[in-house]
C-alpha positions, 0 to 999 in steps of 0.5 A, spaced: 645 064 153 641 059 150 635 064 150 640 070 146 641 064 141 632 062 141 630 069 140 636 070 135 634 064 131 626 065 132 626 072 129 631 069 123 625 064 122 619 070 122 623 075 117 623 069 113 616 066 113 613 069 107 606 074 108 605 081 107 611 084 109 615 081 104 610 080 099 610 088 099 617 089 100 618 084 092 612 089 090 616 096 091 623 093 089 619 091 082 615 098 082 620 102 085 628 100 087 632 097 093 631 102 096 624 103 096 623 095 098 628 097 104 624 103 106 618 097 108 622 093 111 624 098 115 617 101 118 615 094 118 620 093 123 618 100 127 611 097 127 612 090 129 618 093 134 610 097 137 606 091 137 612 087 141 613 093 146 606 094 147 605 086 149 611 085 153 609 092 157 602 088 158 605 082 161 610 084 165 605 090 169 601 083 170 606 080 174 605 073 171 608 067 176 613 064 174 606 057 174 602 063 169 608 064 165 610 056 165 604 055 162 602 060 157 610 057 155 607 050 154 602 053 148 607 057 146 610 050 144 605 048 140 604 055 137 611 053 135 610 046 132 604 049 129 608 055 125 614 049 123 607 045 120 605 051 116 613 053 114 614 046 112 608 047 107 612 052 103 615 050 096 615 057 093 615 064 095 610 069 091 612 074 087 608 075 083 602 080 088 603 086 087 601 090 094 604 097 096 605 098 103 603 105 106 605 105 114 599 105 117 597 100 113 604 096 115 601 098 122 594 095 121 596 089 118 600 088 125 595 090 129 590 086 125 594 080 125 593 075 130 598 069 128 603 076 130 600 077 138 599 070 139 606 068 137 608 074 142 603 072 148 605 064 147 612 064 145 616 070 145 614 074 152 615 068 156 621 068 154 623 074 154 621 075 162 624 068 163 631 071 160 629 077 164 629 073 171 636 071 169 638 078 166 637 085 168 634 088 162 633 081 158 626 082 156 629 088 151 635 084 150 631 078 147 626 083 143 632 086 141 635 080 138 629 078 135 628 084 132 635 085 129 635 077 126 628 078 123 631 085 120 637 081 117 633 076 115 628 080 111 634 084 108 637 078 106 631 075 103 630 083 100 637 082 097 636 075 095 630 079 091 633 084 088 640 080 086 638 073 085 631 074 082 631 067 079 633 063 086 625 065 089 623 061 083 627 055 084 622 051 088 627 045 090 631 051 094 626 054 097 622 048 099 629 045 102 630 052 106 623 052 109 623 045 111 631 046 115 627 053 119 620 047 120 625 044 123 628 049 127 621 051 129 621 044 132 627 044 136 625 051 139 618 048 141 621 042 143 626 045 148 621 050 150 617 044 153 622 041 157 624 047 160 617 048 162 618 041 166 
């Protein structure tokens, strides 16, 4: 159960971590409507959703031991901590880039992005064949939930976006925000860490 609630918090903190996806989606809400921001989110999750299959296929035809999975668990810890170092970091979201997203760009963007397949190889397949070992079928039940969280989350942001323009510029709130998902960052490696010993 504690792993369904790790993968559901952690794809909450990546749909909210500022990059091109959301840079893009504000961009096609400005140019275009709702809709139209949505329409990124949604083949941003297509390709994301790719990427994460295709590393989590990787690994498990590896058969990693559970040692080998143990230690790749501990750099996923600090990748953790390094991510919650860099998400504390964030006073404002930028609004301003005007960036169109296209789904091959959207694809290259995740294919070239290597904080991406680092966090999938350290942090979440690891726990997904660990939740695997527990659950039949668990390693799509924690892409799943990840998925479904960042989707909400990117959504929600989108929304927030459209509706509430003014909250993105407010740098007390969204500092305040960014400084609680650093802090859930660092719990989450925390609790990666002593589950490896």
């Amino acid at each position: 159960m504690e792993l369904l609630v790790e993968a559901f918090l952690l794809g909450l903190v990546g749909g909210a971590i500022p990059g091109p996806i959301l840079t893009g989606t504000f961009t096609e809400i400005l140019k275009s409507g709702f809709l139209k921001g949505c329409r990124v989110i949604i083949l941003a999750f297509i390709a994301e959703t790719i990427g994460a299959l295709i590393a989590l296929y990787v690994l498990y035809t590896l058969g990693l031991s559970k040692l080998a999975i143990q230690v790749i668990s501990v750099g996923g810890s600090l990748v953790l901590f390094w991510l919650a170092f860099e998400v504390w970091k964030i006073h404002a979201i930028n609004i301003e880039a005007k960036q169109i997203l296209s789904f091959p760009k959207i694809l290259l963007l995740t294919a070239l992005n290597s904080g991406y397949w680092i966090f999938w190889i350290t942090v979440g397949i690891p726990k997904a064949l660990s939740l695997d070992q527990k659950l039949m079928g668990g390693k799509f039940l924690f892409l799943f939930l990840f998925e479904l969280a960042w989707l909400v989350m990117t959504f929600t942001l989108a929304f927030i976006f459209f509706r509430f323009r003014p909250l993105l510029q407010r740098k007390s709130l969204v500092s305040a925000t960014f400084k609680i998902l650093a802090l859930v960052l660092v719990l989450l490696g925390i609790k990666t860490l002593i589950g490896v010993f």
